[in-house]
Structure formats: structure tokens, C-alpha cells
C-alpha positions as CSV (number, residue, x, y, z in Angstrom):
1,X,130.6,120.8,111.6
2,X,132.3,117.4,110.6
3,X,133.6,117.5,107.0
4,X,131.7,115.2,104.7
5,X,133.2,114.4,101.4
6,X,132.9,112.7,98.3
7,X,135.0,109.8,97.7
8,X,135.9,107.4,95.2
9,X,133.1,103.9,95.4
10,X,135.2,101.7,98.3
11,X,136.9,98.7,96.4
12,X,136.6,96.7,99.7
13,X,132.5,97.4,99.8
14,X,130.2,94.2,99.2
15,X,128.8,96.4,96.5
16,X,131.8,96.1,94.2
17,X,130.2,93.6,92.0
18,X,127.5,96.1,90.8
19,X,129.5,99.6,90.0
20,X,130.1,98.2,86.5
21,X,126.2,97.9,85.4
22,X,125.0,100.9,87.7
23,X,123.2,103.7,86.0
24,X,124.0,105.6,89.2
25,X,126.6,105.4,91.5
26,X,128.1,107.5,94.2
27,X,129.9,107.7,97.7
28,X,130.5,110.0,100.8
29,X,132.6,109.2,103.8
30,X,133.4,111.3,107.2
31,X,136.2,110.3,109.4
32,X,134.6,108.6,112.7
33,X,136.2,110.1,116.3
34,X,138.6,107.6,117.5
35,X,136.2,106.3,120.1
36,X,133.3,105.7,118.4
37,X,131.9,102.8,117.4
38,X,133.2,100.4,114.4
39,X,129.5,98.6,114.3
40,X,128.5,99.4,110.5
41,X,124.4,98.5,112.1
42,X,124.9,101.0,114.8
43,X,126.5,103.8,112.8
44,X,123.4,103.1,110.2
45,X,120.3,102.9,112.2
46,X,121.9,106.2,113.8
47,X,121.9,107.6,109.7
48,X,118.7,106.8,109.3
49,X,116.3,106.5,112.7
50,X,115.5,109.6,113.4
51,X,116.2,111.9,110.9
52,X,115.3,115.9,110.8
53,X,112.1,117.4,109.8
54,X,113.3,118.3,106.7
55,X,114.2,114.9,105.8
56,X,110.8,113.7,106.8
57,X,109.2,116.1,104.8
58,X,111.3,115.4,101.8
59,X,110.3,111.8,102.0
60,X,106.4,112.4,102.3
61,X,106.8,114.7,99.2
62,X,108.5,111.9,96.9
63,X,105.8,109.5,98.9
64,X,102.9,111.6,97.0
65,X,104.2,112.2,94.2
66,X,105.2,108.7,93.4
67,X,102.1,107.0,94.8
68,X,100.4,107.0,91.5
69,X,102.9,105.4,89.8
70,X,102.9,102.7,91.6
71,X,105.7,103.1,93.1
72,X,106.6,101.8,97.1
73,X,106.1,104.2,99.7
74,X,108.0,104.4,102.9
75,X,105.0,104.1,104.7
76,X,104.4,100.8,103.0
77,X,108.2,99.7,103.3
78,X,107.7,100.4,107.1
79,X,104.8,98.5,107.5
80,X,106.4,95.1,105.8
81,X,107.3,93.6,109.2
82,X,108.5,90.0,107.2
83,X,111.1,92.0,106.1
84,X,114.6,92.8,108.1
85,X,114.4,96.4,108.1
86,X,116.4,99.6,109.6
87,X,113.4,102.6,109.2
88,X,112.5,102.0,105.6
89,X,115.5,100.2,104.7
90,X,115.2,96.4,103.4
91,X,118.4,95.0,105.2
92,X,120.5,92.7,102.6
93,X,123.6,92.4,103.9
94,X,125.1,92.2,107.3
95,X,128.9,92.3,108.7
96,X,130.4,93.6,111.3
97,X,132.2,96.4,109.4
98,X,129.4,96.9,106.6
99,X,125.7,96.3,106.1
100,X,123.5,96.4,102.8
101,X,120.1,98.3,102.8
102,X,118.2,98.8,99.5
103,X,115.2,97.7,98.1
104,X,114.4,96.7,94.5
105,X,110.9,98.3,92.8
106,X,109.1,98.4,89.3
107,X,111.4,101.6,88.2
108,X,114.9,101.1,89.6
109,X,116.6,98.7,92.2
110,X,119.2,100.2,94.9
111,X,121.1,99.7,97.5
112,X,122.9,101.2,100.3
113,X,126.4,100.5,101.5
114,X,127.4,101.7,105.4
115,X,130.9,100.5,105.6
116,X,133.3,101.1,108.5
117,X,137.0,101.7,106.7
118,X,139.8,101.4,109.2
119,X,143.4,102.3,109.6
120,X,146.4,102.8,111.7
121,X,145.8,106.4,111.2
122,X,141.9,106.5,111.4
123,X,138.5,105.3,111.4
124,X,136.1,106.5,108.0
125,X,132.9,106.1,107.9
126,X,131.7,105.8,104.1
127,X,128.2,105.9,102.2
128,X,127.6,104.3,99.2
129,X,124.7,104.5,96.8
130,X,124.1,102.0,93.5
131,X,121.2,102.5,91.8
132,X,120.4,99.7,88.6
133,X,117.1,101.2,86.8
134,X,114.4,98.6,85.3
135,X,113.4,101.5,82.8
136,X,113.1,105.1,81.6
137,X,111.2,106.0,84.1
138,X,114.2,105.7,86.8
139,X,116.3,107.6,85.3
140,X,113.8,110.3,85.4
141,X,113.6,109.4,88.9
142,X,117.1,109.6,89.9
143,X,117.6,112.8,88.0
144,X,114.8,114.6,90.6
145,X,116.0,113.5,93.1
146,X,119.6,113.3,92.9
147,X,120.4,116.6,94.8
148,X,118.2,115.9,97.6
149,X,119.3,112.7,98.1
150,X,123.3,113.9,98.0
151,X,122.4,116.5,100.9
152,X,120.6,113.7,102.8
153,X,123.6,111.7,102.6
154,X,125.7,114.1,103.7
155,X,123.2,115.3,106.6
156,X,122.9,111.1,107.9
157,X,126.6,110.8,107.7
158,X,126.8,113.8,110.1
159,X,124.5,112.3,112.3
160,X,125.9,109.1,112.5
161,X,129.5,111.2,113.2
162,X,127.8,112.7,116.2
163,X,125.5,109.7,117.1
164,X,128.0,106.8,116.9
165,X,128.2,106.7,120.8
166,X,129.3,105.0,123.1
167,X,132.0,103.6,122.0
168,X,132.0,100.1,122.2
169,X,133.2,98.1,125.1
């Protein structure tokens, strides 16, 4: 299994202007195979299409148990077809070599970074979460969650490791 690890929050990522007034911030990269693609989209609808049963169930939990708070559900994000999406994903950002996904609600605001780093020597792959919170409550939030969403990380980054085929021509 491809090693996953956590990594400092990419200086070169769009996100850069927000690690100073995050309330949560983190990043995991995998180095890519030398053949596969460098398309940040690609390697990021291939995170987060498709994603294992366990995933899905995780989400459907956090769907119920945030519903009466008022909270968005990824059923709801889904369904909002005025809105550039990958799965769930609100899509903010687009570059070749990195693309924004997030989505901003009543408790916290976040967003996703899928950047493609690239050098003479190899090709890394790197995830990046900031997470601003509107209140209390998501903090509270990010504090359930935060384990779950590390080994979901890690699990996508895998799959886009794996996934991230063919190469592009």
C-alpha cells in the first residue's frame, strides 16, 4: 500500500491566503507513479467519486446527525445542479495543477486543496484541508470528526494513487 503522509500546508497552494485565520488546518500528500496523470480535476474526482462503503456510511451518519441542526447534507449538496460540483464538492477553484472544493455553511466554511507538486525527481500528490468556523458549534464539529476525516483523507489519496490512470497523452 502507497505511503500516505502528513506534510507541512503547500506554500505554492491557492489556499495560502487562509492558513493564518484557520481554526483548522492540515495536509497529506502521496507521491504519484511517474506516469500518471498531473490533471489536479482527474486525480480529484478519482478521491472523491466512488468512494468505499465505509466512506458512504460515514457520510450518511454525519448526514443524520447534523440534519437537525440545520446543517447541509450531502444529499442536498448533490442535488444543487447550479452549482459546479465534483460528488458533493462545490468546485471554487480550477488550474491545471490544483483545484478548490469546499463549501461554506451556518457552522464552519472549508475548503479543499488537490494540488499536483512536481519535480525533477517526482510527482506528489497533496491534500489540503482549511476549515474557518462561523461559531462554537464548529469547533465542536471539527473535533468529532477530525479522525474520520484524516483516515478519509488518507483512504482518497490512495485511490487517486491507484486511480490516476491513464496517463495523459
Amino acid at each position: 500500500m502507497a505511503r500516505v503522509a502528513r506534510v507541512d500546508l503547500p506554500q505554492r497552494s491557492l489556499l495560502k491566503p487562509l492558513y493564518a485565520k484557520a481554526g483548522f488546518a492540515d495536509a497529506f500528500a502521496i507521491d504519484l507513479p511517474s506516469n500518471a496523470t498531473g490533471d489536479a480535476e482527474r486525480l480529484a474526482a478519482h478521491m472523491l467519486m466512488g468512494q468505499p462503503r465505509w466512506v458512504g456510511w460515514l457520510v450518511a451518519l454525519r448526514d443524520t446527525l447534523v440534519a437537525g441542526f440545520g446543517l447541509k447534507t450531502s444529499s442536498e449538496l448533490r442535488n444543487d445542479v447550479a452549482t459546479d460540483r465534483i460528488d458533493f464538492f462545490r468546485v471554487y477553484d480550477r488550474r491545471r495543477h490544483e483545484i478548490i472544493l469546499g463549501e461554506d455553511d451556518r457552522h464552519l466554511d472549508f475548503r479543499l486543496s488537490v494540488l499536483v507538486e512536481e519535480s525533477a525527481l517526482c510527482r506528489r500528490l497533496v491534500a489540503t484541508t482549511v476549515v474557518t468556523f462561523n461559531h462554537l458549534g464548529g469547533r465542536a464539529y471539527i473535533a468529532g470528526i477530525a479522525p474520520f476525516h484524516r483516515l478519509i483523507v488518507k483512504s482518497s489519496l490512495r485511490r487517486a494513487e491507484r486511480s490516476g490512470w491513464p496517463p495523459e497523452l
